[in-house]
N, C-alpha and C positions, 0 to 999 in steps of 0.2 A: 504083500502083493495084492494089489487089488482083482477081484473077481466079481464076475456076473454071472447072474445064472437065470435059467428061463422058466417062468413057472405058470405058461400061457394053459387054460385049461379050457375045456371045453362050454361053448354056451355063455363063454363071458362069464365064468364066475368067480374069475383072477378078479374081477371090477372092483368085487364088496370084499376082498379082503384084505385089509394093513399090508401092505408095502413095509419093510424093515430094511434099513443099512445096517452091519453090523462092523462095527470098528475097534480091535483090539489087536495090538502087535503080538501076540503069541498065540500061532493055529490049532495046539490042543485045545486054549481055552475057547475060540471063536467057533471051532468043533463042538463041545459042549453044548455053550449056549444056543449054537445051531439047530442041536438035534431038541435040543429043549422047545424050539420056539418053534420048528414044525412042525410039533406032537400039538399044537396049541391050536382050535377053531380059528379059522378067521384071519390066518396070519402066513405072510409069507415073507424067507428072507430071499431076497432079490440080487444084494452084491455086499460084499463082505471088504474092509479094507483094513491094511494094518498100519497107517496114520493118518494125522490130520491133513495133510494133503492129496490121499486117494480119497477121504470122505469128501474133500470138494470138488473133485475131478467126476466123482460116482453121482455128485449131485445134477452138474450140468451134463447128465448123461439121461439118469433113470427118475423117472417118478417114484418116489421117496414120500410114506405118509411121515415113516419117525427113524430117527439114530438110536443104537442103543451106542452110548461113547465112551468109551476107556480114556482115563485122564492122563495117564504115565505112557505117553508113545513115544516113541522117536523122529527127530525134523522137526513137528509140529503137534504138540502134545493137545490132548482135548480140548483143555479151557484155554489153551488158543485161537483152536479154531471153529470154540463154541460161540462167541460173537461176529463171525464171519458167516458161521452155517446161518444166522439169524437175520443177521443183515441180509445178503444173497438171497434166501431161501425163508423169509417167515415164515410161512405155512406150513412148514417141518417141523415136527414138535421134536427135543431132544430127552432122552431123557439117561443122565449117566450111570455108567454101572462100574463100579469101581472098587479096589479093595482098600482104599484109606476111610476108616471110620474117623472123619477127622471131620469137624463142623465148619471150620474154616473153607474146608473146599468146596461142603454142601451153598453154605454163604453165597461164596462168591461162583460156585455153578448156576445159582438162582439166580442173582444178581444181573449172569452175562445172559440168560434169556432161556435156561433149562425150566423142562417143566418138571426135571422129575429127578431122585439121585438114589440111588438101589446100590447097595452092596451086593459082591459078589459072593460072599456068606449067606445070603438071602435066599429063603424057599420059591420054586418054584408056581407057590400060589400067590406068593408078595410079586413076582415078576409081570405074572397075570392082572393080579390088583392094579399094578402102579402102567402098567399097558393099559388097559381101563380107562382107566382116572385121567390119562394125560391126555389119550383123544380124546374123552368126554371134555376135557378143556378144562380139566384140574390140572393138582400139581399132589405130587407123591412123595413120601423123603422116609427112605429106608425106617423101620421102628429101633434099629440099631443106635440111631445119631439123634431120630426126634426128641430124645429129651430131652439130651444137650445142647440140641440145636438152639433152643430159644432160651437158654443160659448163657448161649456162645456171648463172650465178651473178647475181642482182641485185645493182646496186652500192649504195652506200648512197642516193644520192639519189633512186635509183628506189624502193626501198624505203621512203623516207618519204614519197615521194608518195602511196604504194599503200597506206600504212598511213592517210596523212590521207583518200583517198579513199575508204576503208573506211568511216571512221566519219560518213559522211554518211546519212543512210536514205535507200529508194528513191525517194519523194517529191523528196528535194533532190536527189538525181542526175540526174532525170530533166530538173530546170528547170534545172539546171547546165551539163547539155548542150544544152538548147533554147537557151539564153542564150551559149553559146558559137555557136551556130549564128545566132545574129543576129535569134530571135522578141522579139520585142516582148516588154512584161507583158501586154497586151492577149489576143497573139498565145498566149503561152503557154497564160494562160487557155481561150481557145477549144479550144486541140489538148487538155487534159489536163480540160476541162470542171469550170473551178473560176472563182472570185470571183478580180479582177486583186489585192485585197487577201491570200486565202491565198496569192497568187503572193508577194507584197512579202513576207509572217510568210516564207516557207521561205527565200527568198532570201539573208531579214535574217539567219533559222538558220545557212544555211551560208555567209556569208560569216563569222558568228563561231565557228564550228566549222575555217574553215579558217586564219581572222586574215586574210581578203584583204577589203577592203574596197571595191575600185572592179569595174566590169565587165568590163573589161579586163586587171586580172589575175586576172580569175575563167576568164575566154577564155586565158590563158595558161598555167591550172593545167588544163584542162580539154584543152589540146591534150598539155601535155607528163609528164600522167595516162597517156596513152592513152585518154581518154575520148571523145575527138575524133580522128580522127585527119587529119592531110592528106592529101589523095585528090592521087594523081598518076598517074590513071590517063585 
């Protein structure tokens, strides 16, 4: 559930301090990082969301300097709707906080216009550092990933997954991943506010865009994309 919160202070001096969204489907951890990020000078969080589509709802709402993004949400997982925060919103630096040590996601976080990618293993003075670094107009990448970061080599079958998942539009990724996620057509329909029949035309689209023809290996392309990922947290 998306939340707002008022952090107007006296004398105007809410002005000079970061604006923070904070986006992660699970409210112990969005608690945590909360009370982390208010003990921090200079920093306020403003509205907390637990998927990719209350971060875009919170955007056309609140002034927003940066996202801290969880990749694994539900509806609209981060590096979903990390290219859309960008587009919409340049001037928002993102930067993800995530529990996959995996270089692939750091990659393609970069790639879609992240300035920064922190694991959730990460000290609160790396949090500090890479808060820093992104509004000074760097970019940050967890010490956990950066060594294999610029080793990372995809193999080939990751690469043709990443290529088939490309050529789907955002329309069919979105019901790709709902549908991996166990919505209904019904279901889809309501979240994404379309006819169950445009749901069946996209579906029908990319299951012949990917040659997977049943729903369950549409759930099996959609986990081992990355487009899903398994929560083991």
């Amino acid at each position: 559930m998306l939340k707002m919160f008022d952090h107007q202070q006296k004398g105007g001096a809410s002005a000079a301090r970061t604006r923070v969204l904070l986006a992660d489907d699970h409210y112990l951890v969005r608690a945590g990082i909360r009370s982390l990020l208010q003990a921090m000078p200079d920093v306020t969080v403003v509205a907390e969301a637990s998927d990719g589509r209350e971060v875009l709802e919170c955007l056309t709402r609140e002034t927003i300097d940066l996202v801290l993004l969880d990749i694994s949400m539900p509806g609209l997982n981060g590096l979903e709707a990390l290219p859309r925060i960008k587009k919409d919103f340049p001037l928002v630096s993102v930067v993800i906080l995530s529990m996959h040590q995996v270089s692939e996601y750091a990659v393609k976080a970069l790639n879609l216009g992240a300035s920064g990618y922190l694991l959730k293993k990460d000290s609160v003075a790396q949090l500090q550092t890479a808060l820093k670094a992104v509004l000074a107009g760097g970019t940050y990448l967890s010490p956990g990933l950066s060594k294999s970061f610029f080793r990372q080599s995809l193999d080939a079958p990751g690469q043709l997954l990443q290529r088939s998942l490309d050529r789907l539009s955002p329309r069919q990724r979105e019901i790709l991943q709902l549908l991996a996620e166990g919505e209904t057509t019904k279901g889809i329909g309501l979240i994404l506010n379309i006819s169950a029949k445009t749901v069946e035309y996209h579906r029908a689209q990319l299951m012949k865009c990917l040659e997977i023809f049943d729903v369950p290996g549409l759930v099996r392309f959609a986990v081992q994309s990355g487009l899903v990922a398994l929560e083991t947290e």
